[in-house]
C-alpha positions as CSV (number, residue, x, y, z in Angstrom):
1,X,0.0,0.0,0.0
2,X,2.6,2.6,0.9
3,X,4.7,2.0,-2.4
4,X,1.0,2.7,-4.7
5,X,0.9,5.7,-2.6
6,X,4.1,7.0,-2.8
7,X,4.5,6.1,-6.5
8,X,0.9,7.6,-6.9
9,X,2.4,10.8,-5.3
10,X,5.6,10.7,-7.4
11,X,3.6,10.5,-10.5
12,X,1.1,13.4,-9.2
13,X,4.3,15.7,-8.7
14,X,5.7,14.7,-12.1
15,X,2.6,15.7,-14.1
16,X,1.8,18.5,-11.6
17,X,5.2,20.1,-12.2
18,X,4.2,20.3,-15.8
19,X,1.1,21.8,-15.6
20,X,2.4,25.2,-13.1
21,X,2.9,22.8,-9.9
22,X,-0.5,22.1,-8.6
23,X,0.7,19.5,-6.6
24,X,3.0,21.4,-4.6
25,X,1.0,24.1,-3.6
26,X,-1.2,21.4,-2.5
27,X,1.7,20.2,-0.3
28,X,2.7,23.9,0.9
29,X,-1.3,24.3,2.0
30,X,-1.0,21.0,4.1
31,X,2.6,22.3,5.5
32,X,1.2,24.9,6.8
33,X,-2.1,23.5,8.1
34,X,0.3,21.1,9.8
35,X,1.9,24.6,11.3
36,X,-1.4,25.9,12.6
37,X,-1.8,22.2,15.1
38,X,1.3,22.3,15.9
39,X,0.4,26.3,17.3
40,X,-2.6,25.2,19.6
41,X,-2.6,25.9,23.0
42,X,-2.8,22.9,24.7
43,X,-3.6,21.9,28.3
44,X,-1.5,18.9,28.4
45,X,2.1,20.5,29.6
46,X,3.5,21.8,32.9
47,X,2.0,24.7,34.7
48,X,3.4,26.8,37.1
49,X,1.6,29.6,39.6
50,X,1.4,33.2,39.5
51,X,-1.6,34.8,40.7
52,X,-5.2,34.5,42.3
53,X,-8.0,37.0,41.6
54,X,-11.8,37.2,43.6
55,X,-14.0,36.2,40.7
56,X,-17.1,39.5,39.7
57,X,-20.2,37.5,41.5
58,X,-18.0,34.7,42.9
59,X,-20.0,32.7,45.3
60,X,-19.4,34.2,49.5
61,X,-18.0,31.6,51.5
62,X,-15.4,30.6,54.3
63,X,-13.5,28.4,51.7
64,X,-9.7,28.0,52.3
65,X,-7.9,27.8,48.3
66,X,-4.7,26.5,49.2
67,X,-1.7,27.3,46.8
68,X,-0.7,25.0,43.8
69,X,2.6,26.2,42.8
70,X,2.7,23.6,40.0
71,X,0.1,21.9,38.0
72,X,1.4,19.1,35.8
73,X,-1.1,18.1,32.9
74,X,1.3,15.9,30.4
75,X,-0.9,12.8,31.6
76,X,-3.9,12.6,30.1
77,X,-6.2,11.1,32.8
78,X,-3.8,11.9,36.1
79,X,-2.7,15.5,37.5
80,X,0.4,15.9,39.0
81,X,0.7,18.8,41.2
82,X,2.8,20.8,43.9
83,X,0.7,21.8,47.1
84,X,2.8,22.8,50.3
85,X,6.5,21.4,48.8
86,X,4.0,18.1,48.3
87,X,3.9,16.3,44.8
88,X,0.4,14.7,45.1
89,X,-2.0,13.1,42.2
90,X,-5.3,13.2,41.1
91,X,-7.6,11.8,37.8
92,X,-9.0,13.6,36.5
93,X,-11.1,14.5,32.8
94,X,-11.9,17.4,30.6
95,X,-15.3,17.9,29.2
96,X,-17.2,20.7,28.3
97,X,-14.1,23.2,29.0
98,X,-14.6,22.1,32.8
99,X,-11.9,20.1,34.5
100,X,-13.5,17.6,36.8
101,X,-11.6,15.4,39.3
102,X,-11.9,11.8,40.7
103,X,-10.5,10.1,43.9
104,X,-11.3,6.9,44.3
105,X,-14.3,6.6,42.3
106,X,-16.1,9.7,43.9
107,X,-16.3,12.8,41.9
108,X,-14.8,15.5,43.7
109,X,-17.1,18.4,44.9
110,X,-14.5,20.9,43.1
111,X,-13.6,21.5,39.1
112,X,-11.8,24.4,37.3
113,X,-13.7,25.6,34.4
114,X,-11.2,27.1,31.7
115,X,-11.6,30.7,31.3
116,X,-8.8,31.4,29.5
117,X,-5.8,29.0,27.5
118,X,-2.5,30.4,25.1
119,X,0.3,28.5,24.7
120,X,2.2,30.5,27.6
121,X,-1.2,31.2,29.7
122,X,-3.7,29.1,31.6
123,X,-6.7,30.9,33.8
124,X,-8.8,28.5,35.6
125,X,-12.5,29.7,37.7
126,X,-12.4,27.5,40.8
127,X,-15.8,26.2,40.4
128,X,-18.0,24.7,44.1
129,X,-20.3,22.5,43.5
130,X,-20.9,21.2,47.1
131,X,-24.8,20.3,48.5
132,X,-25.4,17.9,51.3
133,X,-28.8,18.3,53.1
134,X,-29.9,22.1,53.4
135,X,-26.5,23.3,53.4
136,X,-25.2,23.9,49.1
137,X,-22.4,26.1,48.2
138,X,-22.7,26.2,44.4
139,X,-20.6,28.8,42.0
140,X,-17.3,30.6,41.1
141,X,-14.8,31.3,43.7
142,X,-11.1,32.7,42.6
143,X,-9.7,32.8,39.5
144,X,-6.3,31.0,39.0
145,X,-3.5,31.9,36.8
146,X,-0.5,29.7,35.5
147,X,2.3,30.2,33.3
148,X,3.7,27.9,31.6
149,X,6.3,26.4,32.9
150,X,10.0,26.9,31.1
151,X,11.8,24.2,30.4
């Protein structure tokens, strides 16, 4: 299969070069669609800290937001990150723009919805999604941002 297809594409840019090389502005457009993935911003790299902000209408609550200094997303399904000098871990999965975590099995009362992502920036909402009984703390609470990381 890959010889008819590389003989089919040597016999494309043959003919193509005779007829004001259609063929290889075919391959420059794919080049440089290539270029334009490779320039996503992508969640899936190494994080590091740099500021919290209150959030306009955040929800009003006694909620301690202890400091990640680090935030290590290169695993698809497991968070590494830095908490007090402390490398811990924790699954978690992206859907909907909203980070959601999992210990154990139990889905964690917590997620960061992604307000913002560049290749050098990630802003992250702490989101609370807490009920049990009468008492329900639901809503935004502090906005992170992360830079990434230099290697």
């Amino acid at each position: 299969m890959r010889l008819i297809t590389l003989a089919f594409i040597l016999m494309i840019l043959g003919s193509s070069a005779e007829k004001g090389g259609t063929a290889r502005n075919v391959a420059e457009a794919k080049k440089s669609s290539n270029v334009i993935k490779l320039q996503q911003p992508t969640l899936h790299k190494i994080w590091a800290f740099k500021e919290i902000k209150p959030v306009k209408n955040g929800v009003s609550t006694m909620f301690n937001v202890p400091k990640i200094t680090m935030m290590d997303f290169r695993e698809r399904d497991s968070l590494k990150y830095e908490i007090n000098d402390s490398i811990q871990a924790i699954h978690y999965e992206v859907e909907n723009n909203r980070i959601k975590f999992r210990q154990e099995g139990i889905l964690i009362p917590v997620s960061y919805r992604i307000e913002k992502l560049t290749k050098k920036t990630l802003e992250l909402i702490l989101v609370i999604d807490y009920a049990k009984g009468d008492d329900k703390k639901q809503g935004d609470l502090v906005k992170l941002i992360f830079n990434q990381m230099e290697k």
